[in-house]
VEXDREN-635334 format. One record per residue: residue in one letter; z, y, x of N, C-alpha, C in turn; residue number from 0. Coordinates in steps of 0.001 Angstrom, whole numbers, padded with zeros to 6 digits. Layout:
residues N
> A;Z;Y;X;Z;Y;X;Z;Y;X;NUM
...
end
This chain:
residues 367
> X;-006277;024859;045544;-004978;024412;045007;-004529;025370;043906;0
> X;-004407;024850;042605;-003618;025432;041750;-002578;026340;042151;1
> X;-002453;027626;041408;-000995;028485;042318;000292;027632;041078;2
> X;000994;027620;041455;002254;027436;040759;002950;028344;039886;3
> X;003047;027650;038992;003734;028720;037149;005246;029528;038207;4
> X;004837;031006;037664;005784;031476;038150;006550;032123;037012;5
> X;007675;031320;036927;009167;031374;035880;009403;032609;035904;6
> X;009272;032992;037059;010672;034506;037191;009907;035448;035989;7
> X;008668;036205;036237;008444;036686;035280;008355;036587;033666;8
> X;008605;034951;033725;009007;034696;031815;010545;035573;031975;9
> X;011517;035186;033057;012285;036114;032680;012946;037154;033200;10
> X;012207;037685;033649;011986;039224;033610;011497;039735;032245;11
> X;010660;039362;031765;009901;039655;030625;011373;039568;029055;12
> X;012074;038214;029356;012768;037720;028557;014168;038702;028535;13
> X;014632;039107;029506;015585;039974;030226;015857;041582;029564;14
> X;013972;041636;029361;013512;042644;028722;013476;042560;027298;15
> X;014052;041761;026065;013396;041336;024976;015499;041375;024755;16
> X;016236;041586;025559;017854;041403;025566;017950;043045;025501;17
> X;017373;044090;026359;017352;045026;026427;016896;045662;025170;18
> X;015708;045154;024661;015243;045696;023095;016011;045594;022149;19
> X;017029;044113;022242;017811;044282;021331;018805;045849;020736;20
> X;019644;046207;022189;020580;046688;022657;019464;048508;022263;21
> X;018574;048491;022256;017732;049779;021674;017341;049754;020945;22
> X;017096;048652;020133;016130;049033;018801;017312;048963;017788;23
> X;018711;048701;017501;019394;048764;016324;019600;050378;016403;24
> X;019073;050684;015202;019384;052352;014910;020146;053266;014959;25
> X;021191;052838;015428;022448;054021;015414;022639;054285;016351;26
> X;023449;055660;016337;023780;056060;017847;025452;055759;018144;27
> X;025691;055239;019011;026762;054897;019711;027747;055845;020144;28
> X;028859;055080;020872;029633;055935;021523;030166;055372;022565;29
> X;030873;055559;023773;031394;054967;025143;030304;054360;025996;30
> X;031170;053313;026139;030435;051937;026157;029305;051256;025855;31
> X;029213;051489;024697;027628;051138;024049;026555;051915;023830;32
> X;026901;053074;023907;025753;053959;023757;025511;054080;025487;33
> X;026066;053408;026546;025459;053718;027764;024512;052170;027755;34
> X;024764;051228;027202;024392;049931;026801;022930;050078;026235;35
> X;023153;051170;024923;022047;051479;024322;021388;052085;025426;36
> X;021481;053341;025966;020611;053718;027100;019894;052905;027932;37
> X;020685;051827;028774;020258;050834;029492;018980;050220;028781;38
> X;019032;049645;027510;018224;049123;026833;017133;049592;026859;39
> X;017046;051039;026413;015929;051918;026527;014944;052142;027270;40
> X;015039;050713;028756;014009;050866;029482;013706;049234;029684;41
> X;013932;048525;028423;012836;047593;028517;011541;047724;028533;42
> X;011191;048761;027856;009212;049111;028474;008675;048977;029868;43
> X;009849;049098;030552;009436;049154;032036;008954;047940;032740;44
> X;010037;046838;032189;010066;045487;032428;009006;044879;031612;45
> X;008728;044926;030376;008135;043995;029436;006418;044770;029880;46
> X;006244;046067;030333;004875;046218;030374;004625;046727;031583;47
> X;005366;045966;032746;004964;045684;033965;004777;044479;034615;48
> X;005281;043352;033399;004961;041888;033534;003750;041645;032727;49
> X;003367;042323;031461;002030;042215;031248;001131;042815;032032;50
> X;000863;043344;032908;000491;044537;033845;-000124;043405;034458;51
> X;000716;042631;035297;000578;041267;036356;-000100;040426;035561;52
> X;000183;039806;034262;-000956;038830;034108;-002090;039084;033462;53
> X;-002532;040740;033559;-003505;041168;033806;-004658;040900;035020;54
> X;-004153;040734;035799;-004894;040404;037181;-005131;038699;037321;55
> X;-004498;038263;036420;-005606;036429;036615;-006560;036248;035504;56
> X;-006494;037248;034717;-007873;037333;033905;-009148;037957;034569;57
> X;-008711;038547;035455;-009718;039330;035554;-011286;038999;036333;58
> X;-011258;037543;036451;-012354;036778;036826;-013011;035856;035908;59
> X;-012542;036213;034713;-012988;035974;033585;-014143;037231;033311;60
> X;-014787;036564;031955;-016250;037350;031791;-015612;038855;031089;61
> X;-016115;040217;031159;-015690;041189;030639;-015441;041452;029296;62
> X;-016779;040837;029051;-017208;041369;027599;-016614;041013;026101;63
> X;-016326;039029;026514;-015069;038708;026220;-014140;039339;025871;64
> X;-013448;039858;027254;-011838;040642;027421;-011923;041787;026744;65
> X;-012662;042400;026910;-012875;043241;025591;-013012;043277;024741;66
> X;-013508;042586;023919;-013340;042149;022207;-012290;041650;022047;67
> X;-011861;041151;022839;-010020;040183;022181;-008939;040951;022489;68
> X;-009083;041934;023679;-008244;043433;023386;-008705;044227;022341;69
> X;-009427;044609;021778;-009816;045375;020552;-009208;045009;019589;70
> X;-009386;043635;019082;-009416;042659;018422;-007795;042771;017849;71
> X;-007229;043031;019262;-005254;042629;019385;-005308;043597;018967;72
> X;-005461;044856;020019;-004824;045920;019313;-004955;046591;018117;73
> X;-006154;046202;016918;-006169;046797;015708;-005120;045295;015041;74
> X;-005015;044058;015424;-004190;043229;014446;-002808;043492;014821;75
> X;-002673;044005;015652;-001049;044353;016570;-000690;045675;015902;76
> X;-001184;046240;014857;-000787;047391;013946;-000384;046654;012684;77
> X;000254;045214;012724;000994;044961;012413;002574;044512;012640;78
> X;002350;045023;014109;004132;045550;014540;004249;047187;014182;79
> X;003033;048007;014268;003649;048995;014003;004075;049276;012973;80
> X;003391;048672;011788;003991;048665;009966;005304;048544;010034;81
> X;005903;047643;011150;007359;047336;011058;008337;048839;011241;82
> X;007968;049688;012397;008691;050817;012161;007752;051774;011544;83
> X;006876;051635;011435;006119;052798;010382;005231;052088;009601;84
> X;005846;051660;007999;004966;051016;007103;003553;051790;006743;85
> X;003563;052819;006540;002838;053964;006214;001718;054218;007199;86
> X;001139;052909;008055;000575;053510;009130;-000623;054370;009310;87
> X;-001533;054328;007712;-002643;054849;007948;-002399;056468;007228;88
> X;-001388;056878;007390;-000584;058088;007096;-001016;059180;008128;89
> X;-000469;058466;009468;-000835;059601;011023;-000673;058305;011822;90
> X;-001810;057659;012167;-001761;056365;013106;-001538;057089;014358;91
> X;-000916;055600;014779;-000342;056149;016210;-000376;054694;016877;92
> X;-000291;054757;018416;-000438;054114;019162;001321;053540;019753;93
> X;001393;051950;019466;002788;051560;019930;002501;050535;020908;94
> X;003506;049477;021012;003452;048418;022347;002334;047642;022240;95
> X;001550;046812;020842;000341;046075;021358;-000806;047159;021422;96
> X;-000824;048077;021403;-002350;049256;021752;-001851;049578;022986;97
> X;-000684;050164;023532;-000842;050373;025025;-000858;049380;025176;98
> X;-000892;047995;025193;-000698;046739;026004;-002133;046578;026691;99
> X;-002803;046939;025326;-004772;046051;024982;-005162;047118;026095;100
> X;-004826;048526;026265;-005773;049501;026991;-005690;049424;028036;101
> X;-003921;049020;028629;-003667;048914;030041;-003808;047780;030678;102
> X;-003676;046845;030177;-004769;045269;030628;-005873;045570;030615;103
> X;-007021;046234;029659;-008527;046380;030499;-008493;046962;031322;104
> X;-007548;048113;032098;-007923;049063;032883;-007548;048073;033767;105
> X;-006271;047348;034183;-005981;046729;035420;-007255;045760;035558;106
> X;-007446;044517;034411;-008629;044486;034400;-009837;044707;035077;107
> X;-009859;045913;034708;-011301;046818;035499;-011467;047012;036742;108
> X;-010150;047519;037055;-009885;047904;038669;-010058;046426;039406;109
> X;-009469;045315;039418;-009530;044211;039632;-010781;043861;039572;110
> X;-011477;043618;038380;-012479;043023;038662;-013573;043586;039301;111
> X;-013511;045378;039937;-014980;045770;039933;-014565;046812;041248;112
> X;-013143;047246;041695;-012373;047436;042978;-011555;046909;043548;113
> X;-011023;045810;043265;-010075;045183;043944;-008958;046151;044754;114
> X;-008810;047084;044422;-007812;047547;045283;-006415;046819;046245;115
> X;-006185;047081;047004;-004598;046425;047663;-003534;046920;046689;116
> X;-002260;046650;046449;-001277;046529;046388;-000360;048626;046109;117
> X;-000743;048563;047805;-000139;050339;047617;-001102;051360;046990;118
> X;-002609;050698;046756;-003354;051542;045956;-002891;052089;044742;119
> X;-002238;050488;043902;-001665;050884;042821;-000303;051597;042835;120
> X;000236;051478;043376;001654;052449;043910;001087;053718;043862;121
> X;000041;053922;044693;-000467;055273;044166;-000893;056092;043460;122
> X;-001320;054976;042235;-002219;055219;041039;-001262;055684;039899;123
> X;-000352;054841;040572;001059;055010;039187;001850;056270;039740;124
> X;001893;056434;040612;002575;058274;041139;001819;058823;040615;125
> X;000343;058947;041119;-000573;060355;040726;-000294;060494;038936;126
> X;-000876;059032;038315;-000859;059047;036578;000540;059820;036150;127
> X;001439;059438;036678;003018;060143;036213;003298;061651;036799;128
> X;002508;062166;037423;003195;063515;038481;001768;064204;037285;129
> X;000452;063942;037287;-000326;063773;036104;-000185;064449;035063;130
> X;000483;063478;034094;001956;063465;033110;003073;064630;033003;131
> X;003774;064208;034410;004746;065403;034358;004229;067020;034459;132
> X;002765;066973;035013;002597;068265;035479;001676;069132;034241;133
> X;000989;068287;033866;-000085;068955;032698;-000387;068518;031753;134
> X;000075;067370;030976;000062;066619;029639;000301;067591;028614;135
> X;001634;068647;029050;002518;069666;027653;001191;070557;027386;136
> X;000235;070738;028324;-000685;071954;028368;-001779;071827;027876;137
> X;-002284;070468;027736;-003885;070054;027226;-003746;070133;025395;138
> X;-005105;070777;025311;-004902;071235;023733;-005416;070022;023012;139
> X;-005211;070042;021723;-005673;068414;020709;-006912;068240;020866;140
> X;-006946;067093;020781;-008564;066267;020193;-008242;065045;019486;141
> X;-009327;064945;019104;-009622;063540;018398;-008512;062395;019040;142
> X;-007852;061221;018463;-007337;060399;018844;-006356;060800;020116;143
> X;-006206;061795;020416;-004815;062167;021446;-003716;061285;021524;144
> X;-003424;061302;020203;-002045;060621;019981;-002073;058919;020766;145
> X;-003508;058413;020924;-003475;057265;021498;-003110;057179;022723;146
> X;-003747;058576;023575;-003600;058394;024946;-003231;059687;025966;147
> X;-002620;060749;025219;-001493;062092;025960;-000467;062185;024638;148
> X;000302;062268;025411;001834;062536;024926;001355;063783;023808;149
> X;002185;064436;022388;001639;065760;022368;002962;065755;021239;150
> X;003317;066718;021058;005076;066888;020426;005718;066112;020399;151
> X;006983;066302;019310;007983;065555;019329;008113;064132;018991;152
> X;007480;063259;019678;006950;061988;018805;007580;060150;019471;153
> X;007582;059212;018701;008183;058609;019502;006945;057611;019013;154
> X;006173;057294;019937;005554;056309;019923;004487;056496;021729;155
> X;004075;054654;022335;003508;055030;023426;002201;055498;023570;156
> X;001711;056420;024440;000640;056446;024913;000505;056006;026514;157
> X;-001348;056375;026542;-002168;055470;027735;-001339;056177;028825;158
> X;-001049;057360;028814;-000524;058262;029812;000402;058836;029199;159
> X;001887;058555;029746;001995;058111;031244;002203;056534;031572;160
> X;002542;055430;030510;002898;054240;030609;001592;053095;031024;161
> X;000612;053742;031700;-000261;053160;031936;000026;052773;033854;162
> X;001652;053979;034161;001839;053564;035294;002571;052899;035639;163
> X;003357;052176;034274;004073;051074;034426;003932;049632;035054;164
> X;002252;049164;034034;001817;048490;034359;001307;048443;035730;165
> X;000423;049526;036341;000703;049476;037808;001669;049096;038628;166
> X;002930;049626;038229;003613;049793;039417;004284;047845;039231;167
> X;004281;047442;037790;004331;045907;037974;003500;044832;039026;168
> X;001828;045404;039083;001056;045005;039821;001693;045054;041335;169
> X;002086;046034;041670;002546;046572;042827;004197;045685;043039;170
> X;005082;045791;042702;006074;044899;041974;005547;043639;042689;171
> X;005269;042787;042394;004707;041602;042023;004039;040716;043126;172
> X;003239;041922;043824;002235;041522;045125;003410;042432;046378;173
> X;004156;042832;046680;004960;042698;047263;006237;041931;047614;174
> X;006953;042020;048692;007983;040704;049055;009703;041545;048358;175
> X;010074;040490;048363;011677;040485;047754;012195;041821;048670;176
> X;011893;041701;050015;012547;043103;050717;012015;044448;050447;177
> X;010802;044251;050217;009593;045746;050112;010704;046256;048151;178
> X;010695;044991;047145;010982;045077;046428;012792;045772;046465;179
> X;013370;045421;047149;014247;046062;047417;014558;047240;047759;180
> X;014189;047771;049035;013695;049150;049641;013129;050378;048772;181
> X;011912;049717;047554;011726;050617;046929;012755;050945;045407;182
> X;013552;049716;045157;014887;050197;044253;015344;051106;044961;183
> X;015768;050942;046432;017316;051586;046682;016754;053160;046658;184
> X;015086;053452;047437;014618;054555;047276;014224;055222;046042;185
> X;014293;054392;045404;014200;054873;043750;015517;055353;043214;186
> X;016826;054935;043787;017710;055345;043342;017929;056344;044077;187
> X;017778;056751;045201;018160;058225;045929;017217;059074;045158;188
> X;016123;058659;044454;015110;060021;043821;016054;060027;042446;189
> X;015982;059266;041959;017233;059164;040764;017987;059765;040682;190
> X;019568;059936;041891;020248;060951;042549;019866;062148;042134;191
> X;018470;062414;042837;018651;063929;043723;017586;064467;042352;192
> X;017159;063936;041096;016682;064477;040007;017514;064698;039338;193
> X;018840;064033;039053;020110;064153;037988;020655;065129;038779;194
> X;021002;065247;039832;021819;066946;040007;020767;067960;040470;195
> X;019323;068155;040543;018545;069083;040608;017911;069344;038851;196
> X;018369;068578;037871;017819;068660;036514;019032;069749;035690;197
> X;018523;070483;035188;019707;071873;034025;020251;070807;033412;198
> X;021774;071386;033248;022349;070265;032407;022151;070708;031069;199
> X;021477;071740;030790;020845;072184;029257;019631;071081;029297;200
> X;019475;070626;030021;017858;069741;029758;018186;067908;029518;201
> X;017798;067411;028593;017946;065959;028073;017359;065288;029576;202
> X;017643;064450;030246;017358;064031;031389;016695;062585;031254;203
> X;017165;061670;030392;016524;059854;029721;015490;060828;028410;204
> X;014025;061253;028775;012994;060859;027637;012280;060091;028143;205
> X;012484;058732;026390;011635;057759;027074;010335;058287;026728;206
> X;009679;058404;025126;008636;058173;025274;007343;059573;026105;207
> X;008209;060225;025816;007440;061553;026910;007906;061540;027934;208
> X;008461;060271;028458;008912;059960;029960;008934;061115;031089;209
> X;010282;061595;030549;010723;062338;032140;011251;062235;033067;210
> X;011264;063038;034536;011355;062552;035485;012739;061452;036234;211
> X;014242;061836;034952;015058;060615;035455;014816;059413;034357;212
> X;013848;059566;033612;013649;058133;033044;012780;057412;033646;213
> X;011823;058081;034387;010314;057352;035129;011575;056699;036237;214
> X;012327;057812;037122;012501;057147;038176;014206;055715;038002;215
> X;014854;056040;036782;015911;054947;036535;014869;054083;035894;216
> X;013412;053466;035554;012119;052844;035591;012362;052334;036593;217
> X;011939;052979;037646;011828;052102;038894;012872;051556;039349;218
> X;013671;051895;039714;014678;051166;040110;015210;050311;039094;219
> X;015264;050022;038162;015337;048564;037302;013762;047861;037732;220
> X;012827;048469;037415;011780;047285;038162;011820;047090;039584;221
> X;012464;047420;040227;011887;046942;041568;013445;046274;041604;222
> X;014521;046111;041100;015368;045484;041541;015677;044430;040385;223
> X;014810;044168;039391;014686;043159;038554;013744;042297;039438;224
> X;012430;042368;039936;012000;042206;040820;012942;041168;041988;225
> X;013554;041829;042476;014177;041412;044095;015523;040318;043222;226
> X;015559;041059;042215;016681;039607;041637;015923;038548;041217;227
> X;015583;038896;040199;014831;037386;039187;014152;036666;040564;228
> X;013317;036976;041243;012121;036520;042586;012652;035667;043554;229
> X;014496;036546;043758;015192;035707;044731;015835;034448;044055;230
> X;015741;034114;043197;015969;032794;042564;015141;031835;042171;231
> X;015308;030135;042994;014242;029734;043221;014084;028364;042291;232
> X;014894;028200;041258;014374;027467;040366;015298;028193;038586;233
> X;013960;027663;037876;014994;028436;036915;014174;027034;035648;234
> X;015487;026386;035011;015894;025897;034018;015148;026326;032607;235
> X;013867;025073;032049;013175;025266;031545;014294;025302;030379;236
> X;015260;025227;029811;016059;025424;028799;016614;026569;028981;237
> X;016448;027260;029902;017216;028999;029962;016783;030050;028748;238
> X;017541;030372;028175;016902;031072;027071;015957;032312;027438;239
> X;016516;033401;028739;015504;034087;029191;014033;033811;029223;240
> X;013823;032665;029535;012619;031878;030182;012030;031355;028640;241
> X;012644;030906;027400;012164;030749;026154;011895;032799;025490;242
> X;012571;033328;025877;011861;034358;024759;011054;035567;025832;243
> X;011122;035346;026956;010101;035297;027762;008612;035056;027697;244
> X;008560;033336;027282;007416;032859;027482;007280;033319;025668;245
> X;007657;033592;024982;007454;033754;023970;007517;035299;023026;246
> X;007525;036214;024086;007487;037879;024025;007163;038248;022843;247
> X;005610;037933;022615;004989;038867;021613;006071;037901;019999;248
> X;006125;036881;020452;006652;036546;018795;007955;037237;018699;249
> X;008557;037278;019617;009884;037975;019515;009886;039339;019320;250
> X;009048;040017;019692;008628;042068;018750;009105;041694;017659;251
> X;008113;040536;016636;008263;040445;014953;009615;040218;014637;252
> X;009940;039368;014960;011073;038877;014725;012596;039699;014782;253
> X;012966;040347;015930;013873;040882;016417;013858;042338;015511;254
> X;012610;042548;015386;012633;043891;014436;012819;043509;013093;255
> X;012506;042724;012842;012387;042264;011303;013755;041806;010815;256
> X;014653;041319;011495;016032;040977;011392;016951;042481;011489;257
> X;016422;042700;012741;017049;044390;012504;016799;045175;011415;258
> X;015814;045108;010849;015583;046017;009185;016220;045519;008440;259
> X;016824;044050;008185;017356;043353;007093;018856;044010;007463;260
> X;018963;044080;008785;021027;044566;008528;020580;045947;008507;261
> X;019747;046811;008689;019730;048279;008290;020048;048660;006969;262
> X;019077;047705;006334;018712;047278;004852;020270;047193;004311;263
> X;020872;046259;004659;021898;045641;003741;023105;046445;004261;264
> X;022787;047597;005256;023850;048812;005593;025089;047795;006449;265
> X;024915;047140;007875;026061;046068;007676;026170;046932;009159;266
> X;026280;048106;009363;026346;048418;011134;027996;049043;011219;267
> X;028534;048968;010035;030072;048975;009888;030657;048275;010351;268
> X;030191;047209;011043;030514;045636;011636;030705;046658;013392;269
> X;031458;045505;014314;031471;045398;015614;030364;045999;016362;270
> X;029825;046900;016982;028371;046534;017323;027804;045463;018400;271
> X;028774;045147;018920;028382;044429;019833;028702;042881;018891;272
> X;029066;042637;017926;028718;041739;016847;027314;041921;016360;273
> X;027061;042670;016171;025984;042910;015628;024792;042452;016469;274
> X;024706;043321;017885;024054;042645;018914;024202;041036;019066;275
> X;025205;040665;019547;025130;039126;019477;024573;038382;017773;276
> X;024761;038809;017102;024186;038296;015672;022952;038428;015863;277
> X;022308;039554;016087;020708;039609;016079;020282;038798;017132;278
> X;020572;038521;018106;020592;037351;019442;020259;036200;019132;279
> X;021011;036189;018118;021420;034403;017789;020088;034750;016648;280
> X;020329;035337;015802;019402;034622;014880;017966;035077;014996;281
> X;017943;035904;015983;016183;036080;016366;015951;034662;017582;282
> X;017096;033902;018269;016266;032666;018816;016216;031568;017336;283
> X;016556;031684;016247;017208;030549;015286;015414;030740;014367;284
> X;014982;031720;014291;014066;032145;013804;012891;032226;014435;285
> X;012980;032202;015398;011912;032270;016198;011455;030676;016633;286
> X;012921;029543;017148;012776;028130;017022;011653;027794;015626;287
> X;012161;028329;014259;011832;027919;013564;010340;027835;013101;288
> X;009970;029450;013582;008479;029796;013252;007958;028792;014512;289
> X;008364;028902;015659;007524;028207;016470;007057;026752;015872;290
> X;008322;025797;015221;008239;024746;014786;007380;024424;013215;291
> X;007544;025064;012408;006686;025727;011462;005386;026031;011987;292
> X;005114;026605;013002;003193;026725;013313;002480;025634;013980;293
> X;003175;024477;014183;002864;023637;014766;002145;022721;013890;294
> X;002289;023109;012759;001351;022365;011845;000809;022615;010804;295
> X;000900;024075;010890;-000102;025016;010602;-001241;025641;011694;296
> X;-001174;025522;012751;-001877;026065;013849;-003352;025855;013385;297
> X;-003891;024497;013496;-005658;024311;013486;-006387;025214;012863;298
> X;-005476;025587;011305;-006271;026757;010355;-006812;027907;011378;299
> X;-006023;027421;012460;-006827;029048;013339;-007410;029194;014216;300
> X;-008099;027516;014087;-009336;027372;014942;-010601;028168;013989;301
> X;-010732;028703;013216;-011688;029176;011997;-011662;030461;012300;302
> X;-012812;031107;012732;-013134;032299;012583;-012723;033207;010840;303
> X;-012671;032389;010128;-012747;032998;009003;-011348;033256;008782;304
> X;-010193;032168;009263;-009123;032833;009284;-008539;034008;009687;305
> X;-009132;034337;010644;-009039;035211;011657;-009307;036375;010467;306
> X;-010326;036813;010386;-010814;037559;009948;-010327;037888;008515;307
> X;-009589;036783;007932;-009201;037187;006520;-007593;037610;006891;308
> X;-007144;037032;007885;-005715;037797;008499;-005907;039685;009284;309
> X;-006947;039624;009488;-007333;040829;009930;-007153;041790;008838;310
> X;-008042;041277;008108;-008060;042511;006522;-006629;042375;006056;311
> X;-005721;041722;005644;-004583;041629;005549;-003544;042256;006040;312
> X;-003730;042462;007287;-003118;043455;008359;-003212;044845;008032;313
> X;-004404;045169;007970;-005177;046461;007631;-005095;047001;006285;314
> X;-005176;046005;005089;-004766;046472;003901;-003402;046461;003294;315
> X;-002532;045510;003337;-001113;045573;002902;-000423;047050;002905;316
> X;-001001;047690;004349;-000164;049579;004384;-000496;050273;003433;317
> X;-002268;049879;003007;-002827;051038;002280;-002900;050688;000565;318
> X;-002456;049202;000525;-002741;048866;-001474;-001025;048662;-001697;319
> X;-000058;048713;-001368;001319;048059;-001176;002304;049293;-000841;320
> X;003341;049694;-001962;003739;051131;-001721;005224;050729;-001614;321
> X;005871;049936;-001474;007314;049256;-000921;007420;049389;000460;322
> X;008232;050050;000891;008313;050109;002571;009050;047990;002849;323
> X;009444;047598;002134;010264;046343;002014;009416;045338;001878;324
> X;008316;045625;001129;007263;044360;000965;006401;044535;002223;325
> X;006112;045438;002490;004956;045922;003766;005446;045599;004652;326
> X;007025;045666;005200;007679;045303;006153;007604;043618;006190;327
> X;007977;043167;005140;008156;041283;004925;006738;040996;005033;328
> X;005573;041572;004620;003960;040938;004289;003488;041297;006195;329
> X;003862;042344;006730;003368;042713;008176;003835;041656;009189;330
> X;005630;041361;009115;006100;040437;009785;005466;039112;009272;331
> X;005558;038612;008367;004566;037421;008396;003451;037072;008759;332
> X;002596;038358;008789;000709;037961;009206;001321;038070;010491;333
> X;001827;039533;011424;002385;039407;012858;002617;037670;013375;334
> X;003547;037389;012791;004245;036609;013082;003463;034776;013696;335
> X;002395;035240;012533;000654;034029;012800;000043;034891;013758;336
> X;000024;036039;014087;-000835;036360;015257;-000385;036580;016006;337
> X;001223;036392;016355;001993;035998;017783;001736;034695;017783;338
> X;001846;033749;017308;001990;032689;017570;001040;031943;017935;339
> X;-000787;032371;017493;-002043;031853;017731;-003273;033435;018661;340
> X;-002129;033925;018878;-003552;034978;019683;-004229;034218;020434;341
> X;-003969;033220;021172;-004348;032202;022517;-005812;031943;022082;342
> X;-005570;031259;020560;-006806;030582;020245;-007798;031755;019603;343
> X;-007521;033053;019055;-008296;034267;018726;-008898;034335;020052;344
> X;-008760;034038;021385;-009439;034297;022440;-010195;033535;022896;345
> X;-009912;032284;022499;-011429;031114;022556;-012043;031560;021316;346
> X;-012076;031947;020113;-013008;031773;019149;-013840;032557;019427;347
> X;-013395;034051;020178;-014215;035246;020571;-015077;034721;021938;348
> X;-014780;033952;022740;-015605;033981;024520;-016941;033360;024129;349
> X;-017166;032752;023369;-018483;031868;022805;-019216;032824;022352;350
> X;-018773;033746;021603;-019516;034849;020456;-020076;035626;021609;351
> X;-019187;036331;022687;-019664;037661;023320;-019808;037274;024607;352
> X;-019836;035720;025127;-020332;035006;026332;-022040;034901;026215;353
> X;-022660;035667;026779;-024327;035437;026863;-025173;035111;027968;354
> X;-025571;033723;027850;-026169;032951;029166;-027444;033149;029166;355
> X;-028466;033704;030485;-029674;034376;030373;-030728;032881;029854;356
> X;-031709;033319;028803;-032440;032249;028817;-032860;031764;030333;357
> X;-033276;030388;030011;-033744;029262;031093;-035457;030227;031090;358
> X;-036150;030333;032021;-037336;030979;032026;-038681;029797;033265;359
> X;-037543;028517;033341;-038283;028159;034426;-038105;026577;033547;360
> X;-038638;026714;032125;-038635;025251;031792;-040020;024540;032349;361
> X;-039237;022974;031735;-040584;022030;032606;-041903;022028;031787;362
> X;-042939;021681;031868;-044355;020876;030700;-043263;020067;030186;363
> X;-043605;020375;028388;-043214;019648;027411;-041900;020070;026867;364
> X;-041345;021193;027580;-040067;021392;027025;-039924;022836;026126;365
> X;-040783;022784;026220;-040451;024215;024995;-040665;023915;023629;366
end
């Protein structure tokens, strides 16, 4: 029996894409909104602990595949990073579609070749973060670091520590609404007892070198996003959560790309919470539109060759194109075709790197 489409995580995922808003407009706040902005600051938790989970129904799919079309993403998905860093082949760095591609093969992996239970991964995601907290500051450079240990003052993700996000989604996910509960409320007593055992000389919310009250106010928004969204048992295919949800990756391009235009045009003199609701509205108005717009453009990307000429496109616009404004408008547009058709970049690839052993037992006459 078919399992049944499970909604909640479009919005959970979608829930998370409300939260980005509320963090990615650039300024810093005050009262009210800058605790708003904070809040925001842990959509990573949500958005790459629901990719985490539909990591694990691929994973009976062929490998070799899944690996080329994660590769594949994460060098064309360095066209979200152009969006906050046009300049990317400057000091490349690793953002949301490269941790996405690394931490889906690993769940991936584990899945397809250990199957672990449930609290395995609970465990996997403590050790990776205590890991993290304990010896990441201490390991000296190498090659490509920046992809996968934290190493100065930097704001972009790596494999470690947010590789225990996605775990602890797995974990999340394959547990019940009460287990999901229990481990919020215990997430919030560690929460507690880190905010008054932390120097109040010491910044206590780092996200991307994730310290210990940002890992653990992490958990307790996932495990009680979890026990909410889960305990609700039908959800309204017109809910907007559930549209920019099911529609995540197009909404990165978009939501950022609108946010550079009011950076651009200096308009944060406005309300901010105008501002927030403005970017709301017109990242679903835009996003309707592209969706409706690719609908008849789509087939072009049944063609390998498209693919591939959007690839170089991606890759060259940073390095021949010296406008942070054009690189930004030329990135969101190719992005914007490879949110909208990655699906089919993953059939064009399973044929190529799918290899069926020759037949060795043909009949007389057939060779």
């Amino acid at each position: 029996m078919e399992k049944k489409y499970d909604y909640s995580l479009d919005a959970i995922k979608g829930f998370s894409c409300l939260l980005m808003i509320m963090a990615h407009t650039g300024t810093d706040f005050s009262g009210s909104s800058r605790s708003l902005q904070i809040i925001g600051g842990l959509a990573p938790a949500l958005f790459f602990a629901v990719s985490g989970i539909t990591s694990i129904f691929q994973s009976k799919k062929n490998f070799l595949p899944l690996l080329a079309f994660y590769f594949v993403f994460a060098i064309m998905g360095l066209s979200y990073n152009a969006l906050w860093k046009p300049f990317i082949w400057s000091d490349p760095v690793s953002d949301v579609p490269q941790i996405v591609a690394m931490s889906v093969l690993g769940i991936i992996v584990l899945e397809k070749y250990l199957r672990p239970n449930k609290y395995i991964y609970l465990i996997l995601a403590i050790l990776i973060f205590t890991l993290h907290f304990v010896f990441t500051s201490s390991i000296p450079s190498f090659p490509a670091k920046q992809f996968f240990i934290p190493e100065g003052n930097y704001t972009y993700f790596t494999f470690i520590p947010w590789f225990s996000i996605f775990l602890l989604g797995v974990f999340a996910y394959r547990s019940s609404k009460f287990i999901n509960l229990i481990s919020g409320l215990f997430a919030a007593c560690l929460l507690a007892a880190a905010y008054f055992l932390t120097p109040r000389d010491t910044e206590f919310l780092v996200k991307y070198n994730m310290s210990l009250g940002y890992f653990f106010l992490s958990l307790l928004v996932l495990f009680m996003s979890f026990f909410l969204f889960r305990s609700i048992r039908h959800y309204s295919l017109k809910n907007p959560l559930i549209f920019f949800g099911k529609h995540s990756f197009l909404f990165l391009y978009v939501h950022v790309f609108i946010i550079f235009v009011i950076t651009h045009l200096k308009l944060y003199s406005i309300n901010i919470y105008i501002i927030w609701a403005t970017v709301l509205l017109t990242t679903f108005i835009g996003m309707t539109a592209v969706l409706w717009i690719n609908k008849y453009i789509d087939k072009i990307f049944d063609y390998k060759l498209v693919w591939i000429a959007l690839m170089m496109f991606i890759l060259l616009v940073p390095a021949i194109v010296h406008s942070i404004g054009l690189i930004v408008l030329a990135e969101t547009v190719l992005g914007m075709a490879f949110a909208c058709n990655y699906k089919k970049l993953s059939q064009i690839l399973i044929p190529i790197f799918t290899f069926t052993p020759k037949n060795t037992n043909l009949q007389p006459g057939m060779e």
